[in-house]
Backbone as CSV, one residue per row, in Angstrom:
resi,resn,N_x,N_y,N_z,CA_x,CA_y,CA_z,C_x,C_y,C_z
1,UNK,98.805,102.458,106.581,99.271,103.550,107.390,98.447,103.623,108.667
2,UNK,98.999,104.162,110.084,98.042,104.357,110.916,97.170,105.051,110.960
3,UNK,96.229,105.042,111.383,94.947,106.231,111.012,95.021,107.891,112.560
4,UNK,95.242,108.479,111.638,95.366,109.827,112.327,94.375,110.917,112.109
5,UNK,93.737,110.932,112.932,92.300,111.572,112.875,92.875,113.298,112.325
6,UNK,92.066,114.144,111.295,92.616,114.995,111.015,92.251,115.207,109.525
7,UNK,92.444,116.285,108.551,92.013,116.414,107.318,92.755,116.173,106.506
8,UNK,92.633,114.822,105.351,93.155,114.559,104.608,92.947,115.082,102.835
9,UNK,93.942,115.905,102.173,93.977,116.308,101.158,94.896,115.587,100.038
10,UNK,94.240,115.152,99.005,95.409,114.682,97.736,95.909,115.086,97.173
11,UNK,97.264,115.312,97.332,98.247,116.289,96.587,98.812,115.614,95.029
12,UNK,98.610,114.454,95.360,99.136,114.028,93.813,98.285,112.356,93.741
13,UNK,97.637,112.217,92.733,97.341,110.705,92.184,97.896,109.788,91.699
14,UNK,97.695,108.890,91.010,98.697,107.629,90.616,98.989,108.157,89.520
15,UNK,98.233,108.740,88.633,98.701,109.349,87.151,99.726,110.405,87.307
16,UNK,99.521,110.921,88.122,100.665,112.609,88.138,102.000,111.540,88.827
17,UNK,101.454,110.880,89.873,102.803,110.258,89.999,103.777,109.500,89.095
18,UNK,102.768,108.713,88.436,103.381,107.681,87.342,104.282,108.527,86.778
19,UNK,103.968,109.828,86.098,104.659,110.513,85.639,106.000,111.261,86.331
20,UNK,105.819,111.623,87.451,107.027,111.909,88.731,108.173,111.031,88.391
21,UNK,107.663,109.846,88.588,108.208,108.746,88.930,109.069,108.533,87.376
22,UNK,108.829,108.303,86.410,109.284,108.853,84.770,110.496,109.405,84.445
23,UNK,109.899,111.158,85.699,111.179,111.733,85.267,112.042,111.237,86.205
24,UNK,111.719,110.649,87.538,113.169,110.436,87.960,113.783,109.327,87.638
25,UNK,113.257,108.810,87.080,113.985,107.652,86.138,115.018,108.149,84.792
26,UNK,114.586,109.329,84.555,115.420,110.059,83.328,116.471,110.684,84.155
27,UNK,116.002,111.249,85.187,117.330,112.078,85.966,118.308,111.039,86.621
28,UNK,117.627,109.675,86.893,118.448,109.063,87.431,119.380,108.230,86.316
29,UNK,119.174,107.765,84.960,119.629,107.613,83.792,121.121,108.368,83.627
30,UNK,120.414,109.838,83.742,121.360,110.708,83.481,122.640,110.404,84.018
31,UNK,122.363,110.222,85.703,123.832,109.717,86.942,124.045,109.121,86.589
32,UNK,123.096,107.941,85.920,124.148,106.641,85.466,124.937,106.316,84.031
33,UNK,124.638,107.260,83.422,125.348,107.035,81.570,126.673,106.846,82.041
34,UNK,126.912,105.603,81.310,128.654,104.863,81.520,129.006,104.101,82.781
35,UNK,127.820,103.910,83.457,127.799,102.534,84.555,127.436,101.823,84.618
36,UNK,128.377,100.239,84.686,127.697,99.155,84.264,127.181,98.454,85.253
37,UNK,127.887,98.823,86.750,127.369,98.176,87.723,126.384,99.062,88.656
38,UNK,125.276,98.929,89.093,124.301,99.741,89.597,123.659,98.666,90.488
39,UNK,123.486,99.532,91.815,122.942,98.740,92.446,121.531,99.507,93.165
40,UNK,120.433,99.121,92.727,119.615,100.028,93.392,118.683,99.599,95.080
41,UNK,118.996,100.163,95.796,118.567,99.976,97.109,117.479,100.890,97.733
42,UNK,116.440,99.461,97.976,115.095,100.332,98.718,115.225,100.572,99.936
43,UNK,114.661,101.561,100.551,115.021,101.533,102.041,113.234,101.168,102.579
44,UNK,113.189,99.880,103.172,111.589,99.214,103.604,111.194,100.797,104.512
45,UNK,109.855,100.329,104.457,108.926,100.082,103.503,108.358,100.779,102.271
46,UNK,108.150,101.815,102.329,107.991,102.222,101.003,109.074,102.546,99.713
47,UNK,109.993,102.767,100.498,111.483,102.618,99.623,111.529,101.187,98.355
48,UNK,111.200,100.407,99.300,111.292,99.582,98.083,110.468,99.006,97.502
49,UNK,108.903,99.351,96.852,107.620,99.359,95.896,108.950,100.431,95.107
50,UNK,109.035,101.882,95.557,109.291,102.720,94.412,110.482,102.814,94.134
51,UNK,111.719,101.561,94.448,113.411,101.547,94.057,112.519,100.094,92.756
52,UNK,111.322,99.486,92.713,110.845,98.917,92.171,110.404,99.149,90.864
53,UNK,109.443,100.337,91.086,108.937,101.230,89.845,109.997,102.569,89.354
54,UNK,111.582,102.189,89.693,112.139,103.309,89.708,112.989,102.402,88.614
55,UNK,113.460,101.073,89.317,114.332,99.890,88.441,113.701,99.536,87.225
56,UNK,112.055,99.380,86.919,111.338,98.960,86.100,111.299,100.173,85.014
57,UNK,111.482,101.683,85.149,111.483,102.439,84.297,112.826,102.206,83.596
58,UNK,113.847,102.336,84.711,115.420,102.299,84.194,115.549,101.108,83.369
59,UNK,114.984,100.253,83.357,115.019,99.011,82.549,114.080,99.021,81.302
60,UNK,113.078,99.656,81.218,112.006,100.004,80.109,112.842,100.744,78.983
61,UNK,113.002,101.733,79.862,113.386,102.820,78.825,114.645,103.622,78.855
62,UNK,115.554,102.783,79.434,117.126,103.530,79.351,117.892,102.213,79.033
63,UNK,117.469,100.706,79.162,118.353,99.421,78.780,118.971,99.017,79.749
64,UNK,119.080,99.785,81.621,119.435,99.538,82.582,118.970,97.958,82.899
65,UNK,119.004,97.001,82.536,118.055,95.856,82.817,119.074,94.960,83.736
66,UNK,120.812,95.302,83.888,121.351,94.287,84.966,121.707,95.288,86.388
67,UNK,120.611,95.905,86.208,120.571,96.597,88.142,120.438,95.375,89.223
68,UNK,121.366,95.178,90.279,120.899,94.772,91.217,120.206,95.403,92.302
69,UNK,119.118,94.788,92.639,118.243,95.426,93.410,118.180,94.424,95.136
70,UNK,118.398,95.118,95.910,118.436,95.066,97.256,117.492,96.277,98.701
71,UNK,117.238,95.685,99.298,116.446,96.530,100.067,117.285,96.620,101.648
72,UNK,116.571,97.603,102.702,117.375,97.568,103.867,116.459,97.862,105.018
73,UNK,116.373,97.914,105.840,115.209,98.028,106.736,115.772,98.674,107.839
74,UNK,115.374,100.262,107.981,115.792,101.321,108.937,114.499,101.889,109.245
75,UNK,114.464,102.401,110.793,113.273,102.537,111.349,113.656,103.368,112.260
76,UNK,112.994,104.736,112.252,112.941,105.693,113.654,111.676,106.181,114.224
77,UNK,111.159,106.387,112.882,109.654,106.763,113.198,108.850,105.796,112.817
78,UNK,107.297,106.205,113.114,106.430,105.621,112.735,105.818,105.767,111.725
79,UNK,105.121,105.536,111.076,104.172,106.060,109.843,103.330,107.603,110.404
80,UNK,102.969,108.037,111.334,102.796,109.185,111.883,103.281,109.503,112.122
81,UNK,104.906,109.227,112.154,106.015,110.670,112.800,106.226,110.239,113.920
82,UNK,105.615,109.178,114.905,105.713,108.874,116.278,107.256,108.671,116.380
83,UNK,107.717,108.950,117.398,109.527,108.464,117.196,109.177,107.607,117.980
84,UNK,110.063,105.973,117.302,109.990,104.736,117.883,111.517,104.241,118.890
85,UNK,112.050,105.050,118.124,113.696,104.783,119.193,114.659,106.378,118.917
86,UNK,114.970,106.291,119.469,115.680,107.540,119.792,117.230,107.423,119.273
87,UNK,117.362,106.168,118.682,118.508,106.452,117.135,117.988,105.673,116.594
88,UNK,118.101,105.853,115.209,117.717,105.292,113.901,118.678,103.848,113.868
89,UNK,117.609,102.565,113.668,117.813,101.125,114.082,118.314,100.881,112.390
90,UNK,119.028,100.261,111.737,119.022,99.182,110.849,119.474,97.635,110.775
91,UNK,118.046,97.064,110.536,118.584,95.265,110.793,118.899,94.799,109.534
92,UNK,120.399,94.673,109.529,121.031,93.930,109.224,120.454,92.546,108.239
93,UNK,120.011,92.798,106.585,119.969,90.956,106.481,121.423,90.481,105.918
94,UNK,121.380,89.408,107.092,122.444,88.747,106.775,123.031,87.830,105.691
95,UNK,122.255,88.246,105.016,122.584,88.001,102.959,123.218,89.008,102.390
96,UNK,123.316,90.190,103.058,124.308,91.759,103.310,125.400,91.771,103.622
97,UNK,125.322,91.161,104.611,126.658,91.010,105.388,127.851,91.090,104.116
98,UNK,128.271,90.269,103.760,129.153,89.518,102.954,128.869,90.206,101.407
99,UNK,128.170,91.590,101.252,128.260,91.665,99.823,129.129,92.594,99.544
100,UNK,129.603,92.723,98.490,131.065,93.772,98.084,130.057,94.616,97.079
101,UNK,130.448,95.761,97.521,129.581,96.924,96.563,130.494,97.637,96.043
102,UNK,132.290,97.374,95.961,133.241,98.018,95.530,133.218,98.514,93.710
103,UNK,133.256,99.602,93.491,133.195,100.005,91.903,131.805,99.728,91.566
104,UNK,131.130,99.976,92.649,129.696,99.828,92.030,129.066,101.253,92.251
105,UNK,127.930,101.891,91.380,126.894,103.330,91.893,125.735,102.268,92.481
106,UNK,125.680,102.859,94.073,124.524,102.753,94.760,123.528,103.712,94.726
107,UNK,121.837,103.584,94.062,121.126,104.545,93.991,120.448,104.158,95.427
108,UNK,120.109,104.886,96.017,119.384,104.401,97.983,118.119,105.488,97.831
109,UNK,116.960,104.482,97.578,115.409,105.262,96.984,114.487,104.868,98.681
110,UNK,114.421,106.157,98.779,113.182,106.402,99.744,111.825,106.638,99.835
111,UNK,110.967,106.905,100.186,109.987,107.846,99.929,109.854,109.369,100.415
112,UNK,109.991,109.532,101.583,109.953,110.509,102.336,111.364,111.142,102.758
113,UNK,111.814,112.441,102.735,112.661,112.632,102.918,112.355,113.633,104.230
114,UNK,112.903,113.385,105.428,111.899,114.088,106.477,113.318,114.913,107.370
115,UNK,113.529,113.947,108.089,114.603,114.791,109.185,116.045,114.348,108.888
116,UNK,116.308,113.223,107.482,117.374,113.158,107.416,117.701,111.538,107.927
117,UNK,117.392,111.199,109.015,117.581,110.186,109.972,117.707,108.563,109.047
118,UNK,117.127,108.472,108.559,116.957,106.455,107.924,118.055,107.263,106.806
119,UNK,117.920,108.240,105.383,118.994,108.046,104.393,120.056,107.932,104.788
120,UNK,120.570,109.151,106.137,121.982,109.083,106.755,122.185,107.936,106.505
121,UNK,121.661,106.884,107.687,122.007,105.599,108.251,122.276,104.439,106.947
122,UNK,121.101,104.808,106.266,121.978,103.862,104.920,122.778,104.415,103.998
123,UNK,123.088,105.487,104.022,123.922,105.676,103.624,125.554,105.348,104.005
124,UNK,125.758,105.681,105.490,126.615,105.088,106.546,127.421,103.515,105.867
125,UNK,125.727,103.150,106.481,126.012,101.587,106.365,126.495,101.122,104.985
126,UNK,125.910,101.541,103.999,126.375,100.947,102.197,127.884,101.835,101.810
127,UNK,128.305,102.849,102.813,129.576,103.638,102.535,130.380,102.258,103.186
128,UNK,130.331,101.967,103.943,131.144,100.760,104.431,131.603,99.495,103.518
129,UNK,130.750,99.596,102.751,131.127,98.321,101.818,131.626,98.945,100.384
130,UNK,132.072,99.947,100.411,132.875,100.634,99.238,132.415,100.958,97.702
131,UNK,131.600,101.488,97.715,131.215,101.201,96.228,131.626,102.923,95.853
132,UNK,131.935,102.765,94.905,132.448,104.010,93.920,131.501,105.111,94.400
133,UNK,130.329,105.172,94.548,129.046,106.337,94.738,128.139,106.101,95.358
134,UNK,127.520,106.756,95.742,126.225,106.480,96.306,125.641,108.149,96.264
135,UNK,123.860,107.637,95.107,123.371,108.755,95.073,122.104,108.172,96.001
136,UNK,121.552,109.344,96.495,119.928,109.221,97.049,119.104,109.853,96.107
137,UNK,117.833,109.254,96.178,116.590,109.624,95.458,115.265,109.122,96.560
138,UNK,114.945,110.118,96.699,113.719,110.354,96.956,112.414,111.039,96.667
139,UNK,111.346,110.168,96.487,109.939,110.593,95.950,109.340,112.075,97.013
140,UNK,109.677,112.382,97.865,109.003,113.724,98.830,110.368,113.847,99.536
141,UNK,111.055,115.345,99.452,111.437,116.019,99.931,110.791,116.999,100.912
142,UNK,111.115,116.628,102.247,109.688,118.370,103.295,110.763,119.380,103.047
143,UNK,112.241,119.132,102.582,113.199,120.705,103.086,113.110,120.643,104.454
144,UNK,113.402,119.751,105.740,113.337,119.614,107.146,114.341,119.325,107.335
145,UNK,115.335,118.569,106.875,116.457,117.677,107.156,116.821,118.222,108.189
146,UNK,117.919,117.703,108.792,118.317,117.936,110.245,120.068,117.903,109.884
147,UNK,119.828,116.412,109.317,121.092,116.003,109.117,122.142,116.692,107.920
148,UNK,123.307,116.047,107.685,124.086,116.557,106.373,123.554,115.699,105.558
149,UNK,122.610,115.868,104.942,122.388,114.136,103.746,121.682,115.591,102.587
150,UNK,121.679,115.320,101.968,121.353,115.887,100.474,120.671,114.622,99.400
151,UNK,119.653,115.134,98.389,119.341,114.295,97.890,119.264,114.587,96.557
152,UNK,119.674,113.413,95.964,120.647,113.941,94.304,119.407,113.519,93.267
153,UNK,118.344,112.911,93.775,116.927,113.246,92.917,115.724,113.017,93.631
154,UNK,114.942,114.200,93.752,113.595,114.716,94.602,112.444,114.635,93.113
155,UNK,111.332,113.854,93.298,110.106,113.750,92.525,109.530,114.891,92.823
156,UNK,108.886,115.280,94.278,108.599,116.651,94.468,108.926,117.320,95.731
157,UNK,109.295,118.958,95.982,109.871,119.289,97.385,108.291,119.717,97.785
158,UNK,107.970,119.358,98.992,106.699,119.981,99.497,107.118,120.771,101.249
159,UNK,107.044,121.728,101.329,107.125,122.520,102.144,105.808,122.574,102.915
160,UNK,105.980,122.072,104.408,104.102,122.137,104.676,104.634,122.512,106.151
161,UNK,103.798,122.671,107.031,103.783,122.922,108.721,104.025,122.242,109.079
162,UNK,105.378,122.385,110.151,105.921,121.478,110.811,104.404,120.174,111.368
163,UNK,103.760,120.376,111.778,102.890,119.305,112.133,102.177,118.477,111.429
164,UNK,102.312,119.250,110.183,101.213,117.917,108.850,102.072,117.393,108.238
165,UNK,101.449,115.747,108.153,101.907,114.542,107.619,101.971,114.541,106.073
166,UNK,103.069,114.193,105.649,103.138,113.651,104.084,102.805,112.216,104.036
167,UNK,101.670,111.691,103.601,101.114,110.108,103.646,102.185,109.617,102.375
168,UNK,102.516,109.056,102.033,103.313,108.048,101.073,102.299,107.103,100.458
169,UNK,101.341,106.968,99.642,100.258,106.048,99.580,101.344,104.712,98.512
170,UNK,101.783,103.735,98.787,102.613,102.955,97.802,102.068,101.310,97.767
171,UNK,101.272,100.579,96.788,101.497,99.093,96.802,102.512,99.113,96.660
172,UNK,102.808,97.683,97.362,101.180,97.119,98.257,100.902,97.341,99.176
173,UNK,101.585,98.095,99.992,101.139,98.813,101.608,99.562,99.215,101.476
174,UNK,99.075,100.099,100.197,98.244,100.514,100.241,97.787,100.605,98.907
175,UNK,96.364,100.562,98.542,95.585,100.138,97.663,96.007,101.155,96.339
176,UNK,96.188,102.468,96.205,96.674,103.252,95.813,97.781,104.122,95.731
177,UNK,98.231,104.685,94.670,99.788,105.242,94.448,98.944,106.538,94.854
178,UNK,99.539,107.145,95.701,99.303,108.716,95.764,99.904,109.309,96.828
179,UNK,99.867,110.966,97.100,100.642,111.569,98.155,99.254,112.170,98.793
180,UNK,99.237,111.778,99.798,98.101,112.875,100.903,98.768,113.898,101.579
181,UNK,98.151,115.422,102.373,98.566,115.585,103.072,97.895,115.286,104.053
182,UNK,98.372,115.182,105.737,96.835,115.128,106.521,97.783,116.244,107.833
183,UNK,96.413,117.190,107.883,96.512,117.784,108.787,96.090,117.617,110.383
184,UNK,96.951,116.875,111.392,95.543,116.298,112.429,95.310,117.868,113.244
185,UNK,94.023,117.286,113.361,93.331,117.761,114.842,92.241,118.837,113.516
186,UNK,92.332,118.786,112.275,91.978,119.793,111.682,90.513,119.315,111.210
């Protein structure tokens, strides 16, 4: 992550998460009882470590084990919130192009659920290729959204000041599973 000078607090560890992470594997179970085709999609970068540890539960302990798993790479901000383009970019891999997601449930796992901006866009984009559903799940909900996007499983909603950062701590980006908050200038 970039380093943003400011006070950093740990809101959750790898253990409380492990467990987060558990139940939304049970809630996400739940959407899926009686679907055989599932496709679960990370949205880079942290989206897809935890569409990873999200597929690996669903496969442990619900028998989900023929998920296809795919990732997508949408970018507006920065890891600090910096806005990098002024609409939300997704590149295209062209191993995508050409896939049929028709009669399939798309789960589209994020980390951060902030202004709305990257789920829209994949969502958009994977509505195009037809698949029966598409739920979102995301590990941090702020309650900020901007957009119409809703999210059909939240690990935790954290409500904080518009100006403090929700860190996403996820391998392998980073050495540890955890949620920071950081307050700058504090």
């Amino acid at each position: 992550m970039n380093t943003v000078a400011g006070r950093r607090t740990c809101l959750y560890t790898e253990v409380q998460l492990e467990a987060i992470v558990a139940d939304m594997a049970r809630q996400a179970a739940g959407l899926l009882t009686g679907r055989t085709r599932v496709v679960i999609v990370g949205i880079l970068r942290r989206g897809t470590p935890l569409a990873d540890r999200l597929h690996a539960h669903l496969a442990e302990n619900y028998g989900l084990t023929e998920c296809t798993r795919l990732d997508l790479q949408i970018k507006r901000y920065a890891d600090d919130l910096t806005l990098l383009y002024p609409e939300t970019r997704l590149t295209e891999n062209p191993v995508h192009a050409a896939i049929n997601l028709e009669g399939q449930t798309v789960l589209v796992v994020d980390d951060v659920m902030y202004r709305g901006h990257s789920m829209l866009r994949a969502v958009e984009y994977l509505a195009g290729k037809q698949p029966a559903e598409i739920r979102t799940v995301v590990l941090v909900d702020r309650g900020v959204a901007k957009l119409p996007v809703r999210t059909d499983i939240v690990g935790v909603r954290l409500d904080v000041a518009p100006s403090d950062i929700i860190e996403c701590n996820v391998p392998p980006y980073e050495a540890d599973f955890r949620i920071d908050l950081l307050q700058p200038g504090v």
